[in-house]
Rosetta silent file (secondary structure, phi, psi, omega in degrees, C-alpha in Angstrom):
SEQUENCE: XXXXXXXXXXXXXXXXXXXXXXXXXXXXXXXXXXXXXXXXXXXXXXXXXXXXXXXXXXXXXXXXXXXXXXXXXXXXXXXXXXXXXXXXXXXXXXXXXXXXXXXXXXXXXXXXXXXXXXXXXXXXXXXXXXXXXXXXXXXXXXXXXXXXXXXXXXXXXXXXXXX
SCORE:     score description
SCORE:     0.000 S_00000001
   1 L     0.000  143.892 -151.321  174.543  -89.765   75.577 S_00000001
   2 L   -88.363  107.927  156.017  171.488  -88.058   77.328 S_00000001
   3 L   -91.543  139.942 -157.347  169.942  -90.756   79.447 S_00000001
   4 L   -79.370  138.367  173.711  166.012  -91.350   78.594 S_00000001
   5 L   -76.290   -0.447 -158.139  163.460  -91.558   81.401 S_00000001
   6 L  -110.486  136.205  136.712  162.045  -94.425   79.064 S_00000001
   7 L   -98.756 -177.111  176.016  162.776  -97.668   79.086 S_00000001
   8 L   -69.002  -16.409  167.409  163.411  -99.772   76.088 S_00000001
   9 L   -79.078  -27.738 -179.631  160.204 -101.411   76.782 S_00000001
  10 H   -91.692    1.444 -178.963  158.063  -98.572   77.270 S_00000001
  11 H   -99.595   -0.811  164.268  159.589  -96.595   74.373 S_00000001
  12 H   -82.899  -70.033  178.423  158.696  -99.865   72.150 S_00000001
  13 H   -45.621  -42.739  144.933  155.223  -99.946   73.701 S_00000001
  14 H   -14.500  -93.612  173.331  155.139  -96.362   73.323 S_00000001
  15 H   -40.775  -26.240  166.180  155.733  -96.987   69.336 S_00000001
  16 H   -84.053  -36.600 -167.925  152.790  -99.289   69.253 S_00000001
  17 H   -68.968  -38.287 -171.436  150.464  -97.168   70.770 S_00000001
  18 H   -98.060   36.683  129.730  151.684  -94.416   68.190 S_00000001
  19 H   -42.823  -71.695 -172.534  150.797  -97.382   65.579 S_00000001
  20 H   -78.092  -27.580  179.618  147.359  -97.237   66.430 S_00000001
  21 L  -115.535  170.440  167.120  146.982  -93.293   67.195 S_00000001
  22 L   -84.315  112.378 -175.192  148.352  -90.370   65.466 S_00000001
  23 L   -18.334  -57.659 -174.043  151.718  -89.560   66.765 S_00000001
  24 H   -62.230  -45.191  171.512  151.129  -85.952   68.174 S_00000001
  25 H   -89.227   23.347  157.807  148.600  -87.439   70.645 S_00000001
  26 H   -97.200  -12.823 -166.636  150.657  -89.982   72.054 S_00000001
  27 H   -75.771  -45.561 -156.136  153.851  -87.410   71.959 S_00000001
  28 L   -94.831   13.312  172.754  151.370  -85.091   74.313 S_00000001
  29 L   -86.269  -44.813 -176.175  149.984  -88.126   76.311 S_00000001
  30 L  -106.236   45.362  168.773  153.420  -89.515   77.485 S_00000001
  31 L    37.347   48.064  149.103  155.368  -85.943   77.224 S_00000001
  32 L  -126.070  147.464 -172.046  157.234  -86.241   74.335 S_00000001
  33 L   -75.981 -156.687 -133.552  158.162  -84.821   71.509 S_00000001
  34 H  -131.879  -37.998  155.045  156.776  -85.879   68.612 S_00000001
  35 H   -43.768  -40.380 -175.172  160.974  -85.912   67.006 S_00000001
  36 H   -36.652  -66.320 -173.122  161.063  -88.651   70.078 S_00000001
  37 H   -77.635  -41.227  173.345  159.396  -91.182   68.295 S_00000001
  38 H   -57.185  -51.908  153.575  160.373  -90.873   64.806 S_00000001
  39 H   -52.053  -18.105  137.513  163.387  -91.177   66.231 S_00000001
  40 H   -59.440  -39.800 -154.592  162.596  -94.477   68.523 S_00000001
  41 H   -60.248  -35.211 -176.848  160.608  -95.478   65.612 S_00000001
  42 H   -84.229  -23.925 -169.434  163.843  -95.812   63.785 S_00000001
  43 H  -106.715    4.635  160.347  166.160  -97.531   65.972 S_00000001
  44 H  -107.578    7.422 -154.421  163.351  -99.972   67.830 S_00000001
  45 L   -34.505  -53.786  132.962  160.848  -99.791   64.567 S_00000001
  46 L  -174.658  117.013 -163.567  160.077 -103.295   64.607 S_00000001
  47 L   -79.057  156.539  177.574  160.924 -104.731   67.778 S_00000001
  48 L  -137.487  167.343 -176.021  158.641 -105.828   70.129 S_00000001
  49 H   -50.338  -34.697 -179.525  159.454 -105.758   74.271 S_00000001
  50 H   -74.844  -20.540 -176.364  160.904 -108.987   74.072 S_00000001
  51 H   -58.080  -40.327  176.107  162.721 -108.633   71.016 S_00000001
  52 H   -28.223  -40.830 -145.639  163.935 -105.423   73.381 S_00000001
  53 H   -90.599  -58.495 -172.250  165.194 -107.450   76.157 S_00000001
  54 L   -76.383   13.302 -170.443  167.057 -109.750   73.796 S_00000001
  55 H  -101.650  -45.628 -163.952  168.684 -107.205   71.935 S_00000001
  56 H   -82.775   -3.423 -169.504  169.961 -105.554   74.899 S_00000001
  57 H  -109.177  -42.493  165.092  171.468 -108.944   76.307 S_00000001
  58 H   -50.453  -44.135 -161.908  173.202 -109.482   72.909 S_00000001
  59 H   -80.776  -33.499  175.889  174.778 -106.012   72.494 S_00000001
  60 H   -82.969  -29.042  163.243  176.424 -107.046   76.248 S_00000001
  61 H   -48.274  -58.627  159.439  177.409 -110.306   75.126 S_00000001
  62 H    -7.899  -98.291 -168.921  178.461 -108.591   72.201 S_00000001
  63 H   -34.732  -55.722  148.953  180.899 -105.891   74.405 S_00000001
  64 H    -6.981  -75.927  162.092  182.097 -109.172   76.002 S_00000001
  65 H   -33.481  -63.864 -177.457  182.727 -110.756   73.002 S_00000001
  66 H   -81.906   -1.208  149.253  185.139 -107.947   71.887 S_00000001
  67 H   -84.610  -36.613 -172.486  187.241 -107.830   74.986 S_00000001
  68 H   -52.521  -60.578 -167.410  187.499 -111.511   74.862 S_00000001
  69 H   -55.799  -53.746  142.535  188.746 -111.012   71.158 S_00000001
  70 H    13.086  -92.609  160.948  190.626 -108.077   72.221 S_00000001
  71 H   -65.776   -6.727  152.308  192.643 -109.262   74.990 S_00000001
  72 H   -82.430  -62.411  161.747  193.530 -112.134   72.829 S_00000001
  73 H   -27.615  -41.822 -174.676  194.690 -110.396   69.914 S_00000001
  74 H   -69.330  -64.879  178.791  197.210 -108.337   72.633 S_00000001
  75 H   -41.047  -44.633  175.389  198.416 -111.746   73.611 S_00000001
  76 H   -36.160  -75.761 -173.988  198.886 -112.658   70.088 S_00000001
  77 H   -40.194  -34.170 -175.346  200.770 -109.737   69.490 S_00000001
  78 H   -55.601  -55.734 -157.967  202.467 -110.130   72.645 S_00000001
  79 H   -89.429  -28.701  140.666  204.290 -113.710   71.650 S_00000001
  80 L   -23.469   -2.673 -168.235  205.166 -112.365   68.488 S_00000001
  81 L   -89.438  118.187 -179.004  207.870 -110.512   70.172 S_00000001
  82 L   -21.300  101.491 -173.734  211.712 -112.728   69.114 S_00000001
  83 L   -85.777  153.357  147.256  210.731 -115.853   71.691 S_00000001
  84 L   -71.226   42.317 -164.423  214.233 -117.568   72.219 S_00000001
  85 L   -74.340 -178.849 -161.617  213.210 -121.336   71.876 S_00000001
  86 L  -125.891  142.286  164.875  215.468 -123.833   72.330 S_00000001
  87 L   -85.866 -179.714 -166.816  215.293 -126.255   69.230 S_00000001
  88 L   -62.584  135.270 -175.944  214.031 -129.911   70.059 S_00000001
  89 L   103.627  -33.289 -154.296  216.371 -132.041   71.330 S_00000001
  90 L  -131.633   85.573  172.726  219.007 -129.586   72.235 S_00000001
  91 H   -68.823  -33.809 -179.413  218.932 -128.452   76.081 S_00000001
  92 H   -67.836   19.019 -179.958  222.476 -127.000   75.911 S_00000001
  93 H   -89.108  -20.715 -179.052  221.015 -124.198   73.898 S_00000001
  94 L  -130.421   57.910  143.267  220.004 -122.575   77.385 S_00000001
  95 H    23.984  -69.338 -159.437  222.228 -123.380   80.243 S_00000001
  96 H   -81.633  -72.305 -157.939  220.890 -121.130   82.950 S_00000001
  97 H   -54.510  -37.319  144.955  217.110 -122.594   82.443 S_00000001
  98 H   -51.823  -27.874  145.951  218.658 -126.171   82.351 S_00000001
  99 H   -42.370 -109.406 -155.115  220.323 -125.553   85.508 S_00000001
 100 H   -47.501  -67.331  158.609  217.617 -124.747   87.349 S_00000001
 101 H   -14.688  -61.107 -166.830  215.309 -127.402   85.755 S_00000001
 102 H   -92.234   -1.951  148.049  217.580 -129.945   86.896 S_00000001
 103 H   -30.966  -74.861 -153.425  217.781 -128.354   90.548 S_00000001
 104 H   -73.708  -17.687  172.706  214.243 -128.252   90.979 S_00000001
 105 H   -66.912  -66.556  170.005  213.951 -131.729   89.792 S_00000001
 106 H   -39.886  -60.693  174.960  216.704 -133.012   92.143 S_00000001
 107 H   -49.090  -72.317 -173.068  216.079 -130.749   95.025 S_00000001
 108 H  -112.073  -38.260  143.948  212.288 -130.693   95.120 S_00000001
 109 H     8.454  -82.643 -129.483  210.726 -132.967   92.732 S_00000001
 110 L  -119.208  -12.153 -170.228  212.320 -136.034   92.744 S_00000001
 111 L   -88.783  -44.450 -177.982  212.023 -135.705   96.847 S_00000001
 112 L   -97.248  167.775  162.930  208.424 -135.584   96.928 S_00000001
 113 L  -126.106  129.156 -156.127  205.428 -137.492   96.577 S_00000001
 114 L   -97.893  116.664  169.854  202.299 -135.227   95.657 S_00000001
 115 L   -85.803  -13.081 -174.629  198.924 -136.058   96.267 S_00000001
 116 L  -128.066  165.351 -165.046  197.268 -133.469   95.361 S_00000001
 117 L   -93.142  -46.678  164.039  197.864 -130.578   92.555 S_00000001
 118 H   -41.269  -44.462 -163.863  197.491 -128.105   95.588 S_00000001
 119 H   -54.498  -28.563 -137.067  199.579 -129.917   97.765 S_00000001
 120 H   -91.623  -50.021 -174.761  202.389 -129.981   94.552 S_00000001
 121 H   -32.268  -46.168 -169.181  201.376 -125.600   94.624 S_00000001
 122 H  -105.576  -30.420  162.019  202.451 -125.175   98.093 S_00000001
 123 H   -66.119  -23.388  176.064  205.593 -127.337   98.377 S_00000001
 124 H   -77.065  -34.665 -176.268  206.970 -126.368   94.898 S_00000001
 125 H   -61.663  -32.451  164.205  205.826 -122.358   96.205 S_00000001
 126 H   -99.490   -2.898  146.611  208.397 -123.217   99.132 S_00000001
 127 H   -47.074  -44.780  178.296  211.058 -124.551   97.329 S_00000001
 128 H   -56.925  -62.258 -178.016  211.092 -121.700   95.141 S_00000001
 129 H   -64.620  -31.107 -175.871  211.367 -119.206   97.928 S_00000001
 130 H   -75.050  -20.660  136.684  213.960 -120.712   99.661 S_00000001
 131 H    -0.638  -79.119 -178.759  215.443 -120.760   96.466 S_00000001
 132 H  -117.824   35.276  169.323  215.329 -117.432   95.475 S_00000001
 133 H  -166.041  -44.559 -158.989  215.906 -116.116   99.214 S_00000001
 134 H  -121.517    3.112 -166.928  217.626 -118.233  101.682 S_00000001
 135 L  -103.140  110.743 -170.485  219.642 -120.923   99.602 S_00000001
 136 L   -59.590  128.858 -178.567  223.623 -119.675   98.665 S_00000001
 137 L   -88.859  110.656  137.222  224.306 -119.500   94.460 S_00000001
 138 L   -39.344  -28.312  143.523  227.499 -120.471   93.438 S_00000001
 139 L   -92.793   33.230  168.194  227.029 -118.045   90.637 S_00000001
 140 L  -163.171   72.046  170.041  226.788 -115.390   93.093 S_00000001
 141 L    23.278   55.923  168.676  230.153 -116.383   95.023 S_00000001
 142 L    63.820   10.362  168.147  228.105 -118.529   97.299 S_00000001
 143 L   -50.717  163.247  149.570  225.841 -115.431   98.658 S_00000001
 144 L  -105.020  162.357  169.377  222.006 -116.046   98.731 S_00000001
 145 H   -24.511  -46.722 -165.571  219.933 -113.829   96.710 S_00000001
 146 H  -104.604   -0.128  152.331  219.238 -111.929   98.950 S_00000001
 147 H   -87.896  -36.759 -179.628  222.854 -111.371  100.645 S_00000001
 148 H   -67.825  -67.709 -179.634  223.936 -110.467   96.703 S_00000001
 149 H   -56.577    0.261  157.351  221.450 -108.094   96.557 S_00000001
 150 H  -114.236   -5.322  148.681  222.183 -106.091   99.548 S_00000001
 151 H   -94.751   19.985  156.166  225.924 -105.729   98.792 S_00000001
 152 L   -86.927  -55.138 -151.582  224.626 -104.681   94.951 S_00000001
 153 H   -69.035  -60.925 -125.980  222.179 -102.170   96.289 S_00000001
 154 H   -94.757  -47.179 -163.083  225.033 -100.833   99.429 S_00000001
 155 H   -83.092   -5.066 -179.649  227.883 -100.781   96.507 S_00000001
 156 H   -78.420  -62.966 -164.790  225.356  -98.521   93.755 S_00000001
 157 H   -31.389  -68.475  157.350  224.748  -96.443   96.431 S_00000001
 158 H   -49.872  -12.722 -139.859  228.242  -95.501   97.158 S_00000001
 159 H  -122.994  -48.615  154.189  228.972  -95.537   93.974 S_00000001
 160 H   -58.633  -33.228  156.250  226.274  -92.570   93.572 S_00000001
 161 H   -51.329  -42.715 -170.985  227.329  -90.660   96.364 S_00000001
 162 L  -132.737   87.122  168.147  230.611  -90.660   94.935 S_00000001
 163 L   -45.686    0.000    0.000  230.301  -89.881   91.630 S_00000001
């Protein structure tokens, strides 16, 4: 869309002046055509500058609005996708996540005392990595992560070279 040297306040004040005068001499006072205003006239007809101002602050709220709603709806949709819940009651339905739940309880948890929610951020943030990097897995033949995962990566490799 062509932007206008007009703002929305002077093309509403504009529209009042060609209230009061006959349209062709306000079109040739402020260099416009005369289509200009019948065409402001319909989409600010009548508006006044302030109504202007508030109009223009809704329609962003607005634009807001609909991303808010938007990006919610996507979530929606998103958790619709077959969740795996465990029913109530019944931890043995997930193994692996109960593991590790009672790890982190045991390990890091049940070890500390937090005073703070940050404090809880950054000692639980360095449990995890040592965790998931420097601590040996008994379901990954006592390797750490990060020992498994460089004799996975070294045997695909060979394993692509020699096809």
């Amino acid at each position: 869309m062509k932007k206008s040297r007009f703002t929305e306040e002077q093309i509403v004040a504009i529209l009042r002046e060609a209230d009061k005068a006959p349209v062709t001499e306000v079109a040739r006072k402020h260099r416009v055509s005369e289509q200009a205003i019948y065409t402001w006239r319909k989409r600010f007809g009548t508006l006044e500058p302030a109504d202007v101002k508030r109009l223009r602050q809704l329609e962003t709220e607005n634009a807001k609005l609909k991303k808010i709603v938007a990006e919610r709806d996507l979530e929606i949709e998103t958790m619709k996708i077959d969740t795996a819940l465990n029913d109530p009651g019944k931890p043995w339905q997930n193994g692996a996540d109960e593991s590790f739940n009672g790890k982190l309880r045991d390990e890091c948890l049940s070890l500390e005392w937090f005073r703070s929610r940050e404090e809880a951020r950054v000692i639980i943030e360095t449990w995890r990595r040592h965790y998931n990097h420097e601590r040996p897995h008994s379901s990954l033949k006592d390797l750490t992560p990060l020992e498994f995962k460089a004799r996975y990566d070294s045997i695909n490799q060979g394993a692509a070279l020699n096809p």
